[in-house]
Each structure stands twice: as structure tokens, then as C-alpha cells.
LUMKETOR-826736 format. One record per residue: residue in three letters; x, y, z of N, C-alpha, C in turn. Coordinates in Angstrom, 1 decimal. Each point is the difference from the previous one (the first is absolute). Layout:
! LUMKETOR-826736
SEKOL type     nX     nY     nZ    caX    caY    caZ     cX     cY     cZ
SEKOL  ALA      X      Y      Z      X      Y      Z      X      Y      Z
...
***
This chain:
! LUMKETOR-826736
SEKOL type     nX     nY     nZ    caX    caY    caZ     cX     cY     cZ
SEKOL  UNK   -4.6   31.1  249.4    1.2   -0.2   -0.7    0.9   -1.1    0.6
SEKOL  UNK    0.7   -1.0   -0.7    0.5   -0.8    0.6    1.2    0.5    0.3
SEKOL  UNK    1.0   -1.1    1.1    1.0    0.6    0.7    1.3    0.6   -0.6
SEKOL  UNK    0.1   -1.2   -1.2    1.2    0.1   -0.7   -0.2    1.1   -1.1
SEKOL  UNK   -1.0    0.3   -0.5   -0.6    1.1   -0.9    0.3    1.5    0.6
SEKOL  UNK   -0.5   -0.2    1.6    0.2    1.2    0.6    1.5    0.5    0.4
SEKOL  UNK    0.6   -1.3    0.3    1.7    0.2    0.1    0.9    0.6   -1.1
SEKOL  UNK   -0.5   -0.9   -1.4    1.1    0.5   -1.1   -0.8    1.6   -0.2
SEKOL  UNK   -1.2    0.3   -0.2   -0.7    1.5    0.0    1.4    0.9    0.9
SEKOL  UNK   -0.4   -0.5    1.5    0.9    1.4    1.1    1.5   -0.2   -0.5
SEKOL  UNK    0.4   -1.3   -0.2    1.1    0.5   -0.2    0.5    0.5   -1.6
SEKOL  UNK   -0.7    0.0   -0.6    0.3    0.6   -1.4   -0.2    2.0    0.7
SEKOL  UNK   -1.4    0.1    0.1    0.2    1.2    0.3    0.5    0.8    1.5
SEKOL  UNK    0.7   -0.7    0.8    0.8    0.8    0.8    1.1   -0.1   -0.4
SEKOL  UNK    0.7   -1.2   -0.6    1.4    0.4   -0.9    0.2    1.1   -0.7
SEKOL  UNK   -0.8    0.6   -1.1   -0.3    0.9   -0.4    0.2    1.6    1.2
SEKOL  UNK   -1.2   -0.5    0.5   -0.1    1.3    1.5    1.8   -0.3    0.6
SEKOL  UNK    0.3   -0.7    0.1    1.2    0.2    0.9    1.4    0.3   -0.9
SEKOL  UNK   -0.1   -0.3   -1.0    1.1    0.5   -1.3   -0.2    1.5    0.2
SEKOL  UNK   -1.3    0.8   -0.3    0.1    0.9   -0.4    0.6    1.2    0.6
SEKOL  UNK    0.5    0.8   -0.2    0.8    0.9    0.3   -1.1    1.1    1.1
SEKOL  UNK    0.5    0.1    1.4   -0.7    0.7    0.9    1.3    0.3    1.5
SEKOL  UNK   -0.7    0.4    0.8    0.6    0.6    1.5    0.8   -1.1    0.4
SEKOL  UNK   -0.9   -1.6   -0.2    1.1   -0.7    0.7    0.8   -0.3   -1.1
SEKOL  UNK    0.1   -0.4   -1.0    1.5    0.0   -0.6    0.9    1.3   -0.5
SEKOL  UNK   -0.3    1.1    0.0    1.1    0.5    0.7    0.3   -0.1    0.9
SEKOL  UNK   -0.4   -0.2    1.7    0.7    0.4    1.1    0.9   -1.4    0.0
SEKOL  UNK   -0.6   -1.2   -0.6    0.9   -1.6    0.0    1.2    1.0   -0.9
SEKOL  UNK   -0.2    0.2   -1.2    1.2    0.6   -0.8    1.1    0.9    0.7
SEKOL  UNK   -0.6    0.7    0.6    0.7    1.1    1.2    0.9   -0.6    0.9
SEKOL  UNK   -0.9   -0.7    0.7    0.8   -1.0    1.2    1.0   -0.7   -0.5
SEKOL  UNK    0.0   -1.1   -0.8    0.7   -0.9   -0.9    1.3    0.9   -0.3
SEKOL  UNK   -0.3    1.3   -0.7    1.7    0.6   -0.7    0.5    0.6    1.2
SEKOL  UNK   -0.8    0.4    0.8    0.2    0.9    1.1    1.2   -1.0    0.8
SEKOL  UNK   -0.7   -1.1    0.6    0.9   -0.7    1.1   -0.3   -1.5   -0.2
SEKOL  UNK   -0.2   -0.5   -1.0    0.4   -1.2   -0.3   -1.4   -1.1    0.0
SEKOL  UNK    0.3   -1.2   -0.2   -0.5   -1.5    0.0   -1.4    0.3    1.5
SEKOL  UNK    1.3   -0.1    0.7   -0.8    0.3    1.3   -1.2    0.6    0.3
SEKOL  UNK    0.3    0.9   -0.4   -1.4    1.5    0.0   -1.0   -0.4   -0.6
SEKOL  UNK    0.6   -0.2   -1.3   -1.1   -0.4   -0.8   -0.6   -1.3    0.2
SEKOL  UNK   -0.1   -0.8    0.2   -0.7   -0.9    0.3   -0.7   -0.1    1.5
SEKOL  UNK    0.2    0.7    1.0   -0.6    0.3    0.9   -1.2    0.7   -0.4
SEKOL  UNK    0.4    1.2   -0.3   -0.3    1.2   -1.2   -2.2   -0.9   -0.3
SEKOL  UNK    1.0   -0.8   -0.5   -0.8   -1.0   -1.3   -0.9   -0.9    1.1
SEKOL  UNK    0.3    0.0    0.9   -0.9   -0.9    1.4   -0.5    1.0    0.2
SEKOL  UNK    0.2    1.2    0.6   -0.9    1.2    0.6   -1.1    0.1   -0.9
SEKOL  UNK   -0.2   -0.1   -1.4   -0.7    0.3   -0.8   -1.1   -1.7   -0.2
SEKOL  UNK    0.6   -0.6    0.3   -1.1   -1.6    0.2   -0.9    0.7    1.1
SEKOL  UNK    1.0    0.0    0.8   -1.2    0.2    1.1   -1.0    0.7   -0.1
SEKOL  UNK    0.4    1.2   -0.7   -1.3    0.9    0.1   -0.9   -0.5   -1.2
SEKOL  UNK    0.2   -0.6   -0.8   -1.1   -0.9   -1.0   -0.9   -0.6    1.1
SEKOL  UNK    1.0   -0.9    1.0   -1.1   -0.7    0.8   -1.1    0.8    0.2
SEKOL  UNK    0.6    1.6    0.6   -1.1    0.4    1.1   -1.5    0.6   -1.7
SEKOL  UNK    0.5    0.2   -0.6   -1.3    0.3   -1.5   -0.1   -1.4    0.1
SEKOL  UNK   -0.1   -1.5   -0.2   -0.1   -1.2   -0.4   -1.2    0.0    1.0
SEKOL  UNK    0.2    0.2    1.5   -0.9   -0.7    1.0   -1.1    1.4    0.3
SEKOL  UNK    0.2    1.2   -0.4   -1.5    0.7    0.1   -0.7   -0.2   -1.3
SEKOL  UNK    0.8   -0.6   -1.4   -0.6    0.0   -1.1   -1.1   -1.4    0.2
SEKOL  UNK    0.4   -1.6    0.9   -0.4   -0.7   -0.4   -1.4    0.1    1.8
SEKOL  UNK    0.4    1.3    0.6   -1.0    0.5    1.3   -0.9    0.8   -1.3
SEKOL  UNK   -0.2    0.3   -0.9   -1.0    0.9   -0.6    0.1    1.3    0.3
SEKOL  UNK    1.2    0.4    0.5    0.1    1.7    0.3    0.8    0.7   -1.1
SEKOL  UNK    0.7   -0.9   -1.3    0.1    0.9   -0.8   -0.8    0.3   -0.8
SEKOL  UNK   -1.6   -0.5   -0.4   -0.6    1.0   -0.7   -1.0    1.0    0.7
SEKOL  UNK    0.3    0.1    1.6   -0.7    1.4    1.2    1.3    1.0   -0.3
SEKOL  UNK    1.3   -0.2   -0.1    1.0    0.6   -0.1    0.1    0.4   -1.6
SEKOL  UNK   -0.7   -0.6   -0.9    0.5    0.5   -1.5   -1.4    0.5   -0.3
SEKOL  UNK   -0.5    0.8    0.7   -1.5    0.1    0.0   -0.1    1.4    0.6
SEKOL  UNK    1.0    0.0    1.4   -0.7    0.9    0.5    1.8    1.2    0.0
SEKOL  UNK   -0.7    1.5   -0.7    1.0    0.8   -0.6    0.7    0.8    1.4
SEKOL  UNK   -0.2   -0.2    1.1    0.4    0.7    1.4    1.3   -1.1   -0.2
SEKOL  UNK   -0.3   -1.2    0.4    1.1   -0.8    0.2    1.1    0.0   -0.6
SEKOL  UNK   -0.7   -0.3   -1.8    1.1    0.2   -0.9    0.9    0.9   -0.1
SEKOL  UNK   -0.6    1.6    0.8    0.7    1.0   -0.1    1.3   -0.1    0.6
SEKOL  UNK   -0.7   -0.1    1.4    0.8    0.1    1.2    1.6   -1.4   -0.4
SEKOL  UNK   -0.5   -1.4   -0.9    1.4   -0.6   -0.3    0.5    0.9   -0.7
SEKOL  UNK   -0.2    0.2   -1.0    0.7    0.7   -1.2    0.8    1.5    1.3
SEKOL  UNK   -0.7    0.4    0.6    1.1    1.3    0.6    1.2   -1.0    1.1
SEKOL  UNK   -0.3   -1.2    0.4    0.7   -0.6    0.7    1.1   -0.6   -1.1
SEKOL  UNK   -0.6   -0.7   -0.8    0.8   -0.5   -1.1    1.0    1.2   -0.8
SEKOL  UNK   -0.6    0.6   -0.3    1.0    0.9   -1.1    1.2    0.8    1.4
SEKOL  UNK   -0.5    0.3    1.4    1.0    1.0    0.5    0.8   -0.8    0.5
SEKOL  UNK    0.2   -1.6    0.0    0.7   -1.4    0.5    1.2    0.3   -1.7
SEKOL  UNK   -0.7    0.1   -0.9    1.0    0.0   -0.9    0.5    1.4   -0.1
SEKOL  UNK   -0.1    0.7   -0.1    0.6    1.4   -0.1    0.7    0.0    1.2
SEKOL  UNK    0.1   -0.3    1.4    0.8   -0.3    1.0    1.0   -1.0   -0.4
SEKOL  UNK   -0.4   -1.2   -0.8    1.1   -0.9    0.0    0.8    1.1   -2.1
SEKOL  UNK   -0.3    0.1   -0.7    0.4    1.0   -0.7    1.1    1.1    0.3
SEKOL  UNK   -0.4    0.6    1.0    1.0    1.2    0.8    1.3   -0.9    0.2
SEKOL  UNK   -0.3   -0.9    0.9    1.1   -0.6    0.9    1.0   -0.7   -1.5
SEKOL  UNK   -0.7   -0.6   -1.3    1.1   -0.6   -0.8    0.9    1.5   -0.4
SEKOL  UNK   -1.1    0.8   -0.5    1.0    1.1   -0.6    0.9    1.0    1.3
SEKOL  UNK   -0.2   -0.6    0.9    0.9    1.0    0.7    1.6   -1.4    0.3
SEKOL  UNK    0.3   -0.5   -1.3    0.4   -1.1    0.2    1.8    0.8   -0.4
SEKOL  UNK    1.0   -0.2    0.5    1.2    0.4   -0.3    1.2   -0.9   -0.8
SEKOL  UNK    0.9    0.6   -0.4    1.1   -1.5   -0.5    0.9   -0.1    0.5
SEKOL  UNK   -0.3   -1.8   -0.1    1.3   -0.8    1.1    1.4    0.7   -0.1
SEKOL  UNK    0.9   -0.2    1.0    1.0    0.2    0.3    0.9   -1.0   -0.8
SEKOL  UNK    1.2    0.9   -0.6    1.0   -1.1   -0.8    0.5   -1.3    0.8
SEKOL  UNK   -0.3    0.5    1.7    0.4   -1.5    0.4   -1.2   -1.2   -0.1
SEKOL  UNK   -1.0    0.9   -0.1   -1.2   -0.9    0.0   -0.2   -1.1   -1.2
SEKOL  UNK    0.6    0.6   -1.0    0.0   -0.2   -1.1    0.8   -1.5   -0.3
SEKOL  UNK    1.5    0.4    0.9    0.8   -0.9    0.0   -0.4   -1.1    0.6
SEKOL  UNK   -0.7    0.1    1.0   -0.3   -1.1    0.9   -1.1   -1.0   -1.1
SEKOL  UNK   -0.9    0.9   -0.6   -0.7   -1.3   -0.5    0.7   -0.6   -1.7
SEKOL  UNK    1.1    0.3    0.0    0.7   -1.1   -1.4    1.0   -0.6    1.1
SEKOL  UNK   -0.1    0.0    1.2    1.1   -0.4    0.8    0.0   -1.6   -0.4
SEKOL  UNK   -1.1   -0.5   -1.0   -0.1   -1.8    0.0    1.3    0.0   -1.1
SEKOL  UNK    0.3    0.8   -0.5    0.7    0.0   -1.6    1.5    0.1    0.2
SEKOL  UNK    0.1    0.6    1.4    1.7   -0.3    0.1    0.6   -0.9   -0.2
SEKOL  UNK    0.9    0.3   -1.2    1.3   -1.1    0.2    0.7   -0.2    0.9
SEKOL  UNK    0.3   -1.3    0.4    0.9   -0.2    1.5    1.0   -0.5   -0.2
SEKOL  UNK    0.7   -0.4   -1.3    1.3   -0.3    0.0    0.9    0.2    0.1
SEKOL  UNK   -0.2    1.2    0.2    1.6    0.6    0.4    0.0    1.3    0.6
SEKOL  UNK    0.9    0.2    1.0    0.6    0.7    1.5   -0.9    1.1   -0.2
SEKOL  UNK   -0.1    0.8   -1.0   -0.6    1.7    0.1   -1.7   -0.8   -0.1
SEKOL  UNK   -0.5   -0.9   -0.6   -1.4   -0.1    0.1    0.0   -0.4    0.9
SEKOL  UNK    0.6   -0.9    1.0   -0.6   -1.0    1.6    0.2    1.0    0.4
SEKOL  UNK    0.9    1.2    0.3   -0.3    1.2    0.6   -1.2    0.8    0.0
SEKOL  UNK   -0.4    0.1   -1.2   -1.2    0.9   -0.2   -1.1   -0.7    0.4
SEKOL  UNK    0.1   -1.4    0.2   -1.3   -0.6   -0.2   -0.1   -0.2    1.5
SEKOL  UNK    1.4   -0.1    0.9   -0.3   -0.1    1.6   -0.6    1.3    0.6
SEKOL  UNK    0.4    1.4   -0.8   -0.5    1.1    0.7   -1.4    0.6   -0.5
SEKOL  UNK   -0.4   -1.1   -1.2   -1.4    0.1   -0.4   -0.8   -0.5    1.2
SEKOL  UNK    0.4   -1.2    0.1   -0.8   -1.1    1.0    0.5    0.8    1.5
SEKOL  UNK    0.4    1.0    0.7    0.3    0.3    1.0   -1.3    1.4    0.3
SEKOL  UNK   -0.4    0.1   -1.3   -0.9    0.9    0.5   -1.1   -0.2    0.4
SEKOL  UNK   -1.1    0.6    0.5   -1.3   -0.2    0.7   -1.0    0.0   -1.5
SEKOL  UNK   -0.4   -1.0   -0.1   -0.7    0.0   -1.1   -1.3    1.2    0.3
SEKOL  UNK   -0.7    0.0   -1.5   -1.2    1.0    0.1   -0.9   -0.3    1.1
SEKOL  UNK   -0.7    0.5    1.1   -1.1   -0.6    0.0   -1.3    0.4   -0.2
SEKOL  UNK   -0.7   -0.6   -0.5   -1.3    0.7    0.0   -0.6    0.4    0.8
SEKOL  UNK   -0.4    1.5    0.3   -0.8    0.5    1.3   -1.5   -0.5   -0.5
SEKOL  UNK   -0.6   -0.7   -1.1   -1.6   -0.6    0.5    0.3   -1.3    0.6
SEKOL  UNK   -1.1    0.1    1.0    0.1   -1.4    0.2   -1.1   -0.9   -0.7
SEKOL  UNK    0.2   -1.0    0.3   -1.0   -1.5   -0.8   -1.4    0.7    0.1
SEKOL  UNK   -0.5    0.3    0.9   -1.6    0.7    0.7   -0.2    1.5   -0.8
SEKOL  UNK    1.0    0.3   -0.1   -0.4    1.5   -0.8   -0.1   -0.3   -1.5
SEKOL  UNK    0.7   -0.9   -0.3    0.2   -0.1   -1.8   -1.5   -0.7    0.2
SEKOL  UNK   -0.5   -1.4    0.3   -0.8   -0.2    0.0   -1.7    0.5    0.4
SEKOL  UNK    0.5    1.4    0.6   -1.3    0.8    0.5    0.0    1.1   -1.5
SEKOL  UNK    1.4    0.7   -0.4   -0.2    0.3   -1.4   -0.8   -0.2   -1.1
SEKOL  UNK   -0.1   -1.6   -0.2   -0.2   -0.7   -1.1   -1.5   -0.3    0.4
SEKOL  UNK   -0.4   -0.2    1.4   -1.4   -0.6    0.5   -0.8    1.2   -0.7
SEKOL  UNK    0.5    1.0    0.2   -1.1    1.4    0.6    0.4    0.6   -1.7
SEKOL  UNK    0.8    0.1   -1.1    0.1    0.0   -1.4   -1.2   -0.6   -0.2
SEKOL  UNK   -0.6   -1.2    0.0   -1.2   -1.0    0.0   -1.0    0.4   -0.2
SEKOL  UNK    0.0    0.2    1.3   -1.2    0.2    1.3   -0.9    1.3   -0.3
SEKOL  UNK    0.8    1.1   -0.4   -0.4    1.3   -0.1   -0.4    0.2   -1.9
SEKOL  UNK    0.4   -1.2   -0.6   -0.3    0.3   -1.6   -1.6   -0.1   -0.1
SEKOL  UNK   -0.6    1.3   -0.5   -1.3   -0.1    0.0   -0.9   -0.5   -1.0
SEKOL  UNK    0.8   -0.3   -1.0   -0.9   -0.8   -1.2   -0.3   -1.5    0.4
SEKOL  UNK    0.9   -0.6    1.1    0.0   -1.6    0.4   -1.5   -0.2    0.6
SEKOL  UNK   -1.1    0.8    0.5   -1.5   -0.7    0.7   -0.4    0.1   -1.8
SEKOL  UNK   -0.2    0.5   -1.0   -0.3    0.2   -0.8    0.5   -1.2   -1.3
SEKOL  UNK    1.5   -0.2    0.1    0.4   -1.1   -0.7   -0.8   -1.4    1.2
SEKOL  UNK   -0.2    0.0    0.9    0.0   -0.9    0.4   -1.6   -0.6    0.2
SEKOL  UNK   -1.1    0.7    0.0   -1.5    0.4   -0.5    0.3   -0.7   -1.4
SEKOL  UNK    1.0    0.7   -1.0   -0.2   -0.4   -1.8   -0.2   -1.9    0.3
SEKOL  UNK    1.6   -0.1    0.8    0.5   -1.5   -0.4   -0.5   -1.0    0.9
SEKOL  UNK   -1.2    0.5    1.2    0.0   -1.1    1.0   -1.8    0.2   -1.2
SEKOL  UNK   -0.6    0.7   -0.7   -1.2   -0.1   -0.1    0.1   -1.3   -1.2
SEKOL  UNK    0.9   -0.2   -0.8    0.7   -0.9   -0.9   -0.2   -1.4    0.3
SEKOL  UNK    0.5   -0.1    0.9   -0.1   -0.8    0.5   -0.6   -1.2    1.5
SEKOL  UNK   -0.5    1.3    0.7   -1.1   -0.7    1.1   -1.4   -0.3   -0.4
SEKOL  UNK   -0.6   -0.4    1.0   -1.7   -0.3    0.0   -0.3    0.0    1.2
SEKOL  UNK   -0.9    0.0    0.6   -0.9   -0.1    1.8    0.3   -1.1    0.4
SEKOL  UNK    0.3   -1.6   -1.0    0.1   -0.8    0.7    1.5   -0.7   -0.1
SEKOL  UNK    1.0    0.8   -0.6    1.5   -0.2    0.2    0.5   -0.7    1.4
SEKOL  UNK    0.1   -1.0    0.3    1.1   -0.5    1.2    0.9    1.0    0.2
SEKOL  UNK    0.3    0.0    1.5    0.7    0.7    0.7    1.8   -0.9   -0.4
SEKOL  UNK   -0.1   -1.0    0.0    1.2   -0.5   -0.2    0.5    0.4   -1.5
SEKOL  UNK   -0.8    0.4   -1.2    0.5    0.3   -1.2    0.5    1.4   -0.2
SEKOL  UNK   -0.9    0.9    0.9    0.4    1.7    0.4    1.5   -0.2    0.2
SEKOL  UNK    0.1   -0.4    1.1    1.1   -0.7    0.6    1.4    0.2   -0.8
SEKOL  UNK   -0.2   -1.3   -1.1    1.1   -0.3   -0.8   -0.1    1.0   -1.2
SEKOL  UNK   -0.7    0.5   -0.8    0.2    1.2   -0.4    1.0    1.4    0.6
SEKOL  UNK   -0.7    0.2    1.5    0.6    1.6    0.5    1.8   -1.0    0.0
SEKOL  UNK    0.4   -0.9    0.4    0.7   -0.4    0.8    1.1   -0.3   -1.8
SEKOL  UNK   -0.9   -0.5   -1.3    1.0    0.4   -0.9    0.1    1.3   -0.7
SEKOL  UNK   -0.8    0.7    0.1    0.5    1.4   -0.6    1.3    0.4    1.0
SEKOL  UNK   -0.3   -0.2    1.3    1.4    0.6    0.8    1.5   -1.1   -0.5
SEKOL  UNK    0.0   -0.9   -0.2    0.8   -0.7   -1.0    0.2    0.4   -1.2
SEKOL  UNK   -0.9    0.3   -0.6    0.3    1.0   -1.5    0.8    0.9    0.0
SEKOL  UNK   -0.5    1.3    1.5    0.6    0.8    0.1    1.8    0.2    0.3
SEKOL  UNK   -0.1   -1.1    1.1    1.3    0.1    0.5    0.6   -0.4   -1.1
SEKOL  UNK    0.3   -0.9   -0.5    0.3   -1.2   -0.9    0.5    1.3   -1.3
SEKOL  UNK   -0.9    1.0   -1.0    0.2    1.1   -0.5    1.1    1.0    0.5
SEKOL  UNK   -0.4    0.3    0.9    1.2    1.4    0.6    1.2   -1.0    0.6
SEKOL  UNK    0.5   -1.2    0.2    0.7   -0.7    0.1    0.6    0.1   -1.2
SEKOL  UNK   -0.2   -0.8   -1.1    0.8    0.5   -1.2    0.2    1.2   -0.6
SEKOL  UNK   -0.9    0.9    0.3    0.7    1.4   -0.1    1.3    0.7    1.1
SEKOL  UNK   -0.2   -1.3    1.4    1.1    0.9    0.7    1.5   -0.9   -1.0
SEKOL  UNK    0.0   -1.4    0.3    0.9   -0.6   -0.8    0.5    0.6   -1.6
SEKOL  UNK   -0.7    0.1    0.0    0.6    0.5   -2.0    0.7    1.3    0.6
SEKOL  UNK   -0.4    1.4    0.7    0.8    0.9    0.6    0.9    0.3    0.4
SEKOL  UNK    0.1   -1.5    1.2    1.4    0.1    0.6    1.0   -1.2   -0.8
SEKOL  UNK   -0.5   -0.1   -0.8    1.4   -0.7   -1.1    1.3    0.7    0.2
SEKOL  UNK    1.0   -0.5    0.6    0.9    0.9    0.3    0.7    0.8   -1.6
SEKOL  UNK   -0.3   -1.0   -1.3    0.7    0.8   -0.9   -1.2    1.0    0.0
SEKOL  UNK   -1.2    0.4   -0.2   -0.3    1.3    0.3   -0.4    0.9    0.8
SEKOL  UNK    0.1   -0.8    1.1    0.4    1.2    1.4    1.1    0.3    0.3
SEKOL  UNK    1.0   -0.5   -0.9    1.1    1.2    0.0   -0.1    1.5   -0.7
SEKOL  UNK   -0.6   -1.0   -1.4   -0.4    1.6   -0.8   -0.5    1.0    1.2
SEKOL  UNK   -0.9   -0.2    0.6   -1.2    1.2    1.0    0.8    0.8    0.9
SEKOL  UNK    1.4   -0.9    0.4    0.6    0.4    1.1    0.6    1.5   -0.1
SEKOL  UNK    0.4    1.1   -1.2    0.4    0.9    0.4   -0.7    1.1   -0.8
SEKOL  UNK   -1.4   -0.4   -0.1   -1.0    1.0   -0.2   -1.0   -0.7    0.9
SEKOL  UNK    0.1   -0.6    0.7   -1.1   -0.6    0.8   -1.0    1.0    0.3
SEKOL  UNK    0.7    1.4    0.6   -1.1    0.8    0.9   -0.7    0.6   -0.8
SEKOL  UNK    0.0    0.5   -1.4   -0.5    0.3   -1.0   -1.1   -0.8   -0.6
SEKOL  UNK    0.4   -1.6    0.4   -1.7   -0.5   -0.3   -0.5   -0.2    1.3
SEKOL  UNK    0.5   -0.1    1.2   -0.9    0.3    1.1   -0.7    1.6   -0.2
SEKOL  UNK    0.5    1.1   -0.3   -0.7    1.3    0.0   -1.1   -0.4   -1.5
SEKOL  UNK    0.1   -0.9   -1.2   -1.0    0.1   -1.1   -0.8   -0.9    0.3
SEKOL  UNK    0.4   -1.2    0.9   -1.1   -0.5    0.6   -1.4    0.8    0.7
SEKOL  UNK    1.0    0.7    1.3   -0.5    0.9    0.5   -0.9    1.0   -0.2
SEKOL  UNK    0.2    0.3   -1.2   -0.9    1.3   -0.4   -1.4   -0.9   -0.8
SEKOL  UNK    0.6   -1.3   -0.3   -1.4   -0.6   -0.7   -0.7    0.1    1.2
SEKOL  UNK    0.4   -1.1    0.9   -1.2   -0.1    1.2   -0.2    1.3    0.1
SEKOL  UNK    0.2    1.3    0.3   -0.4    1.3    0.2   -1.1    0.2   -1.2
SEKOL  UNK    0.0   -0.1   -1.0   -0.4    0.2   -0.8   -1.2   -0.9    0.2
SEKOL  UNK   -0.4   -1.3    0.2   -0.8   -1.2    0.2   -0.6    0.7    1.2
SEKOL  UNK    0.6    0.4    0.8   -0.8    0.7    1.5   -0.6    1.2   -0.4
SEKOL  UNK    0.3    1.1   -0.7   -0.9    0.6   -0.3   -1.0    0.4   -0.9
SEKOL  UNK   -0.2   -1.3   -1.0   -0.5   -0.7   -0.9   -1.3   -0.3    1.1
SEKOL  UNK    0.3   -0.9    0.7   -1.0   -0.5    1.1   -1.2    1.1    0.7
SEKOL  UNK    1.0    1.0    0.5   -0.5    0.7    1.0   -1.1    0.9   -1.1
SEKOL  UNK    1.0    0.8   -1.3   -0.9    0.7   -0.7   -1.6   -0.4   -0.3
SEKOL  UNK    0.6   -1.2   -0.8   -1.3   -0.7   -0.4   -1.1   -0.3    1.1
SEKOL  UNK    0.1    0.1    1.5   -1.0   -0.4    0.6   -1.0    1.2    0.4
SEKOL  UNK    0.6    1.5   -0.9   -0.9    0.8    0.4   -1.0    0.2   -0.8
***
């Protein structure tokens, strides 16, 4: 197959694979309404990464020993599904912000022209803003191991690498393939985190927020034991 044949192929159908509705776009959707821009796009890097790690045993030849052999597959799918039903629990045990909390994020919308708003707006700005207890390394170990533990990816990845390889494929063409699907990917959950945190409607989310962190939450619950059932 020639190069550019094989390029527009992957990326037609991982576009496809990465639109579709699964574990990692809810937990991007979760993170994003949950705590912002930030999250989510880390979020959205945790989850590149772990494409890499399916990208480099797919083009080692261990996703079709791994989509082949039903011990292995098992053993992801109980790692994969109890990763989501753990990350599941934690959205729905999710509570609602505090009226100050609330205030603090339309805090951009104060009017300051006059005495009673510069007042309110100086004791807005005097408080300790939120901070987020994840750090950069945890959101991103989130999103890696969301990935990493999805067990249909040695099996999508057997469909789409047999599409397009041969025995005598260059190592530099593997290369730029694994290296644009993770471009695909990011590039995808990037515009899903931007369209999200649009501030006109991440205001809407703001005072039912915890309500779609808990219907998030029960999906991934539901996706996790979707996983686990099926592997028996």
C-alpha cells in the first residue's frame, strides 16, 4: 500500500474511532465540566499517551498474541472495567459547589464602576482562589491508564494496523503513522475540551455541575461493568 493511501485510510478511520462515544470521552467530558480548560486538556494528553503505549506493541506485533490470546484479554478487561467503575464512584460521589464558589467563578462579570461593585470585586479578589487538589501527574496518570486499560484497543489496533502494513513497510513510515494518529487523538479531545469550557456554556454546568459529574459517573460505572461482565 502506498504511503499516502495508507495515511488518508488511518486517518479516516481513527477519526471515526476517536469521535466515537467511549470511557475516554466521558472522563475528557467529566474533567472539562468538573474543573475546567485545564483538566481537560491534560486529561486529553493522559489519554495520547496511552495510544502511544497500544501504537508501539501494535507496530512490535504483540497486538495480535494479545487479541488472540483470551487469558490476557481477560485479565485487561478486569483491569480496565474496575479503573472505570473506581474512576465512576469518585464522579458520583461528587457534591455542590458552595454559593461562594459559585460567586467566585462569574467573579470576571463584575461591574466596577461604582463604590458597592469595587467593593465586592476587592473582597472577591481577596479570597484564596479554588485550588485544585489533582495535580498535573495525577490528571495525566487518569487519562494515561482510561487508555491503557481499554480492552477493545489490541483488537482495533490488529483491525487497522492489518489495513494497512506489509513485512516490508519501513520503519520510518510505522513511525509517522503511530506518531499521526496520536495527533488525531489529541487534536479531537482538544476540541471537545474547548467547545466545553466555552465560558457561555460552562456557566450553564455551573450549578448542576455535580449532577453531571454523578451521570457521568454512573456511565463509566456502567462501561466498567459492561467490561468486566462480558469477559466471563
Amino acid at each position: 500500500m502506498e504511503f499516502w493511501h495508507g495515511f488518508l485510510l488511518i486517518t479516516s478511520v481513527h477519526l471515526l474511532a476517536a469521535a466515537s462515544p467511549g470511557p475516554d470521552f466521558v472522563l475528557v467530558s467529566q474533567q472539562t465540566l468538573a474543573k475546567g480548560r485545564r483538566t481537560g486538556l491534560i486529561c486529553s494528553l493522559g489519554i495520547t499517551f496511552g495510544l502511544a503505549i497500544h501504537i508501539i506493541y501494535s507496530v512490535l506485533g504483540l497486538a495480535t498474541v494479545i487479541a488472540h490470546s483470551q487469558p490476557l484479554l481477560t485479565a485487561i478487561k478486569w483491569l480496565g472495567g474496575s479503573y472505570l467503575i473506581y474512576l465512576g464512584w469518585q464522579g458520583i460521589q461528587a457534591k455542590p459547589k458552595k454559593p461562594l464558589d459559585l460567586a467566585d467563578s462569574e467573579n470576571v462579570g463584575i461591574d466596577t464602576s461604582n463604590t458597592k461593585s469595587t467593593e465586592q470585586a476587592q473582597l472577591l479578589s481577596t479570597k484564596k482562589p479554588s485550588i485544585n487538589s489533582d495535580s498535573t501527574f495525577a490528571i495525566l496518570r487518569r487519562g494515561f491508564f482510561c487508555n491503557v486499560f481499554n480492552p477493545k484497543a489490541p483488537v482495533y489496533f490488529v483491525a487497522i494496523f492489518t489495513l494497512v502494513l506489509s513485512p516490508d513497510i519501513p520503519l520510518w513510515q510505522l513511525a509517522i503513522y503511530g506518531v499521526w494518529m496520536m495527533v488525531l487523538q489529541m487534536a479531537w479531545f482538544s476540541t471537545v475540551v474547548m467547545l466545553l469550557s466555552i465560558p457561555a456554556i460552562h456557566r450553564r454546568f455551573q450549578c448542576f455541575e455535580h449532577w453531571i459529574d454523578r451521570v457521568l459517573g454512573t456511565a463509566m460505572i456502567v462501561l466498567g461493568l459492561n467490561l468486566i461482565l462480558r469477559s466471563r
